[in-house]
C-alpha positions as CSV (number, residue, x, y, z in Angstrom):
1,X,81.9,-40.2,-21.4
2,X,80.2,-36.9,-22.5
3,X,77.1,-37.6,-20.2
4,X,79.8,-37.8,-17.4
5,X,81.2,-34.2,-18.0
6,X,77.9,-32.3,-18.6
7,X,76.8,-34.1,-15.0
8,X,80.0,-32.7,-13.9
9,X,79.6,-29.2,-15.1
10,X,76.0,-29.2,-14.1
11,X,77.1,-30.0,-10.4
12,X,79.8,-27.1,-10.4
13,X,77.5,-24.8,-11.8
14,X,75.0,-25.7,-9.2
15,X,77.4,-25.0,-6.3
16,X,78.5,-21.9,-7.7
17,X,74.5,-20.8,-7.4
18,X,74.7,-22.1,-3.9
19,X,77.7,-19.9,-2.7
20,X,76.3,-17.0,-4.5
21,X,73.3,-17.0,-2.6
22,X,74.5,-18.5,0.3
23,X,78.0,-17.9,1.9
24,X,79.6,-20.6,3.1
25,X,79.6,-18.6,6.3
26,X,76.3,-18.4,6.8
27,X,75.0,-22.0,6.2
28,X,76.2,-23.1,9.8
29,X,74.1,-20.4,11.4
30,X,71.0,-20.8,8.6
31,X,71.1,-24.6,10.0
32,X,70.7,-23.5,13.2
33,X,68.5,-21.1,12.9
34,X,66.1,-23.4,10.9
35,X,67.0,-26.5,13.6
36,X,65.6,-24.8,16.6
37,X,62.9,-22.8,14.9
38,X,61.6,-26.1,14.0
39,X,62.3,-28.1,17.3
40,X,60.1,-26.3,20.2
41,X,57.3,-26.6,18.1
42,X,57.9,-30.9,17.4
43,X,58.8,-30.9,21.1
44,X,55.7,-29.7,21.8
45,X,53.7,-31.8,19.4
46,X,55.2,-35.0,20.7
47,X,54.8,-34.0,24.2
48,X,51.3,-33.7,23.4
49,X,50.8,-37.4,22.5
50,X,53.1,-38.4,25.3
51,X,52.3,-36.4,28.5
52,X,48.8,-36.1,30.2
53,X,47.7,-33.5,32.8
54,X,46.6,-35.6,35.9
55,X,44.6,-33.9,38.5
56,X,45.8,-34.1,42.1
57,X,45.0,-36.1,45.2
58,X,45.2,-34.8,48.2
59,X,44.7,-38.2,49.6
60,X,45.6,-41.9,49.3
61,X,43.4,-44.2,48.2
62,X,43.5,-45.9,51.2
63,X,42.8,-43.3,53.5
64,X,39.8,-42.1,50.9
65,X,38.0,-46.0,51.1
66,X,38.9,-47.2,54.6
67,X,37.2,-46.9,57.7
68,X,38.5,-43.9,59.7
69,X,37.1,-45.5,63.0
70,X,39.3,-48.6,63.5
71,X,43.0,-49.3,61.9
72,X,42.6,-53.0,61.5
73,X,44.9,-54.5,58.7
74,X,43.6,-57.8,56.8
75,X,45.8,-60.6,55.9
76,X,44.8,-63.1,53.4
77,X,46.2,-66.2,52.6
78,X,46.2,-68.7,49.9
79,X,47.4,-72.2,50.5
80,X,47.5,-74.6,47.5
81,X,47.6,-78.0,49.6
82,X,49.3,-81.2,48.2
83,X,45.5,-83.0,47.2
84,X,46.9,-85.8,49.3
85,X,48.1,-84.2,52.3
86,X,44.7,-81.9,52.5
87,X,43.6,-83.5,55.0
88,X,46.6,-83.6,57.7
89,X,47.1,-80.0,56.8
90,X,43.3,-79.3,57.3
91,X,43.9,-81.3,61.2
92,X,47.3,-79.0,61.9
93,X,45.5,-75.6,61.3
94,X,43.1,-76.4,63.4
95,X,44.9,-77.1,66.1
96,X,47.4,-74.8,66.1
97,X,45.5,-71.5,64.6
98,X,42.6,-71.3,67.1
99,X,45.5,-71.6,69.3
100,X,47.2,-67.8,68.3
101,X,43.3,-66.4,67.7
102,X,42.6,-66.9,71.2
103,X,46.4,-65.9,73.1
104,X,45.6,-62.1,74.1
105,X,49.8,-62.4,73.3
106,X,49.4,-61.7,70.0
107,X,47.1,-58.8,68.8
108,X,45.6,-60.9,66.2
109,X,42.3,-62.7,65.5
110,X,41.0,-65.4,62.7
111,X,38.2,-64.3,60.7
112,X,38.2,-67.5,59.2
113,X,39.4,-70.1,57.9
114,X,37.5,-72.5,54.9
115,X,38.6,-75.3,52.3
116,X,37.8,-74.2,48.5
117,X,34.9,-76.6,47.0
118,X,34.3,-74.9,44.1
119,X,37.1,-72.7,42.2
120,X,40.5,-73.8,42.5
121,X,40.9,-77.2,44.4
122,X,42.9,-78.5,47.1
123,X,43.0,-74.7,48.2
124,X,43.3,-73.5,51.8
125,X,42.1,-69.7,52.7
126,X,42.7,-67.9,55.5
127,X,41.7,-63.9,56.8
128,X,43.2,-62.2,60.1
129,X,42.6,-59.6,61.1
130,X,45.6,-57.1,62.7
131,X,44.1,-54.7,65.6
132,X,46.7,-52.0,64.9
133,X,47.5,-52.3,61.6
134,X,51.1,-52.6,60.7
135,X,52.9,-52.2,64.2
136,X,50.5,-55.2,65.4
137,X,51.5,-57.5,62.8
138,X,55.3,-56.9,62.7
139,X,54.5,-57.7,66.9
140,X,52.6,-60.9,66.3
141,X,55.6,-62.1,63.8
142,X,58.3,-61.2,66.5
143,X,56.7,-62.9,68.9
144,X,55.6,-66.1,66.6
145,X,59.1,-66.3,66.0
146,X,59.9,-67.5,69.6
147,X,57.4,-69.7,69.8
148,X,58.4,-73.4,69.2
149,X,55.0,-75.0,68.7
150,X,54.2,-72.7,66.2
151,X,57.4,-73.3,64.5
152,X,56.9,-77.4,64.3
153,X,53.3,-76.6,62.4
154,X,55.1,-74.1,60.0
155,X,57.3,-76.7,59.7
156,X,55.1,-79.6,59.3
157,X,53.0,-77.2,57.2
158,X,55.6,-77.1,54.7
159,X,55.5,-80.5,53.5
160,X,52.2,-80.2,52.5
161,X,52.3,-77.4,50.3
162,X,52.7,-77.3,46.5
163,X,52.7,-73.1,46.7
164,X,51.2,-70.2,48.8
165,X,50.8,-66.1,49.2
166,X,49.2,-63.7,50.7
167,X,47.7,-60.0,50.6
168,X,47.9,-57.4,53.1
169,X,44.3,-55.7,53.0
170,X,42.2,-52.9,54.1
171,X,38.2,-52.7,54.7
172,X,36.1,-50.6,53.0
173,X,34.8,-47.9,54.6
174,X,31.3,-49.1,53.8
175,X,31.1,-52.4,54.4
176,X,29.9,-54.8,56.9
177,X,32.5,-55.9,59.5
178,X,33.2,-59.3,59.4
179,X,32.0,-60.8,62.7
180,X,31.4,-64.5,63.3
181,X,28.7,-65.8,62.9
182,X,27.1,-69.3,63.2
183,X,26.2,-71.7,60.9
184,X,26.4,-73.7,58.2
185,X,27.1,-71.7,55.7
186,X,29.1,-71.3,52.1
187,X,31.0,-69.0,51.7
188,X,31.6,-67.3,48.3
189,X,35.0,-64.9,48.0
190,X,34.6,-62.6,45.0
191,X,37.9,-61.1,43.8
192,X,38.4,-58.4,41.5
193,X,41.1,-56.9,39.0
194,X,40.8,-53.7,38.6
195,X,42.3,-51.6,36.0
196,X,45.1,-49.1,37.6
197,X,43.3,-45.8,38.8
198,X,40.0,-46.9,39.4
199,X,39.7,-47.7,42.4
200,X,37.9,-44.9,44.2
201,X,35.6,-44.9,41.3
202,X,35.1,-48.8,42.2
203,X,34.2,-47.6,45.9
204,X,31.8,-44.6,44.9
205,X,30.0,-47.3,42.4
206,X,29.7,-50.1,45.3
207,X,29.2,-47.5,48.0
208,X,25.5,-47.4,46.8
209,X,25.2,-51.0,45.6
210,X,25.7,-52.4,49.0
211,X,22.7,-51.6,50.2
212,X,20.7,-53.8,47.2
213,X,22.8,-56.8,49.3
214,X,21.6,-56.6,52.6
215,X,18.1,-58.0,53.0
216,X,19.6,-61.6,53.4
217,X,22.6,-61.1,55.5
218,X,24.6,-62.4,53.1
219,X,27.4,-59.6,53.0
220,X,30.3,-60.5,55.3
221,X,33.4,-58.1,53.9
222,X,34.5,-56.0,51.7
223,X,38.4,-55.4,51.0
224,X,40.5,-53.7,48.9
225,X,44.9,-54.6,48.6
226,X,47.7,-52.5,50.2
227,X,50.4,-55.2,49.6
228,X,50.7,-58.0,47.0
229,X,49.1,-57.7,44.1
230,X,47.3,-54.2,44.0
231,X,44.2,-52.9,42.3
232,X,43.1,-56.1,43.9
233,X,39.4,-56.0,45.4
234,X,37.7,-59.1,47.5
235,X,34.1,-59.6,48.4
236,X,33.2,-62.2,51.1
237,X,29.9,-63.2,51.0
238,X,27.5,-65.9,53.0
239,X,24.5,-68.3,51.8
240,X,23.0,-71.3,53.1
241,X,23.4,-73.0,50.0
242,X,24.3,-72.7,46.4
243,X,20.4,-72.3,45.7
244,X,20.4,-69.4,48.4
245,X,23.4,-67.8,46.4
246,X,21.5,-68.1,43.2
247,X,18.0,-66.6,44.6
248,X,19.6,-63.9,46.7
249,X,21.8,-63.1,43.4
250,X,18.8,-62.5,41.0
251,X,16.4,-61.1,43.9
252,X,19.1,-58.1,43.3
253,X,18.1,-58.0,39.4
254,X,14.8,-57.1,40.5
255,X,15.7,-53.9,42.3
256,X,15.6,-50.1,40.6
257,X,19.6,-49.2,40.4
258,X,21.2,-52.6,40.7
259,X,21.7,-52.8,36.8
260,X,23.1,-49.8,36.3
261,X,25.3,-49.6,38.7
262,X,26.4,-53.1,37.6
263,X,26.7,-51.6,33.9
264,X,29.2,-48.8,35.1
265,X,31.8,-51.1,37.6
266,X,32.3,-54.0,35.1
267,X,34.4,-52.1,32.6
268,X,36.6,-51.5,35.6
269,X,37.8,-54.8,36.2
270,X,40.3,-56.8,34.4
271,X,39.5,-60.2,35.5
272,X,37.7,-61.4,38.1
273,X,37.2,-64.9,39.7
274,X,35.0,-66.7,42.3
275,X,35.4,-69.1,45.2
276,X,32.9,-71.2,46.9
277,X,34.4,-72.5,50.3
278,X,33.1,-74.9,53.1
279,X,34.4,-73.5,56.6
280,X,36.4,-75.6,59.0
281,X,35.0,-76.7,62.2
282,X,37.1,-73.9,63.9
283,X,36.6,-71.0,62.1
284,X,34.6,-68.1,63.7
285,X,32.7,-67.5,60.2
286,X,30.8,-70.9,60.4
């Protein structure tokens, strides 16, 4: 009990000090005063953790990478076929695609068309090419939407998938264009995740290593995403045969600059993956 009272005294004497020295007046604006003393300069420190100064564009990225001299839009396609119905749907497509490539009706053209043979199976891949860019593919699916044939293979079509999407793309500025060309051939497609932001440093970087990948004629096209998933980049290349692709891949080794430029792009990608596809008998990239 006697503990209890000195405590008690002890507290009363202690906020007796406090008024002396402090009015009770003055404590509200002593809070404030200390409160946003204090608070500019935390606001500033966590800002400082938080907020990063990003230089400018004055550009897009797409308008920086892409060729200036034609405004061709890429689609590409990825059909994951029912392993079954592979090959009716292989028999459709090429009926009725070479079908829309060649109608000067739609301002469209098939780069090509392949089955993947090594990679992910039971795959179909496609690439158009859009003369026009956006207005000419909003045109070709107006006018694909009146036509009847082309809505019994979309259709029939649908039975025999088990998913699909696509990617709206644009060429690099730098690359080969994709032509036809005959044949036989493999195709490899190359695709790369990049991290977010890197892409123009992906472009200076390859800009230069093209040329290490020309002496065979193996480069067909180089692509980067506008709509889908983004920070997407594709590489379409051509070989005789998977011993071509191995010897034209370490001839590369063996030239001054190919390594390092190698050493600086792959900490840019995220994941990366690579298709080897067999063309179909219609396709203009045989």
């Amino acid at each position: 009990m006697a503990t209890r009272v000195l405590r008690a005294q002890g507290a009363a004497a202690a906020r007796g000090l406090l008024r002396t020295a402090a009015p009770c007046s003055l404590l509200p604006g002593l809070r404030k005063l200390t409160s946003s003393s204090n608070r500019p300069r935390e606001d500033s420190w966590l800002k400082s953790l938080f907020v990063r100064k990003v230089d400018p564009r004055k550009d897009a990225h797409s308008n920086l990478l892409a060729k200036k001299e034609t405004s061709s839009l890429y689609k590409l396609q990825f059909h994951n076929v029912k392993p079954e119905c592979l090959e009716e749907y292989n028999k459709i497509c090429q009926e009725m695609l070479p079908k829309v490539h060649e109608d000067k009706h739609y301002p469209c053209t098939l780069v090509g068309t392949w089955n993947t043979w090594y990679g992910e199976q039971d795959q179909a891949v496609h690439l158009w090419r859009y003369e026009g860019g956006y207005p000419a593919l909003m045109e070709v699916m107006s006018k694909l939407k009146g036509n009847e044939e082309f809505a019994n293979f979309r259709k029939a079509r649908s039975n025999m998938l088990l998913s699909r999407k696509n990617q709206l793309l644009l060429e690099f500025s730098f690359w080969n264009e994709p032509v036809p060309r005959s044949g036989p051939n493999i195709y490899e497609l190359r695709s790369y995740h990049l991290r977010p932001g890197t892409m123009i440093e992906w472009g200076n970087y390859w800009a230069r290593a093209i040329r290490f990948r020309q002496d065979n004629n193996e480069a067909v096209g180089g692509f980067f995403s506008q709509i889908g998933q983004l920070y997407m980049v594709h590489h379409l290349w051509a070989y005789k045969d998977l011993q071509s692709r191995e010897d034209t891949r370490n001839s590369a080794w063996h030239k001054p600059g190919w390594e390092e430029l190698v050493y600086y792009t792959v900490p840019l990608i995220q994941e990366m993956e690579s298709r080897i596809m067999i063309p179909l008998k219609t396709s203009p990239l045989q």
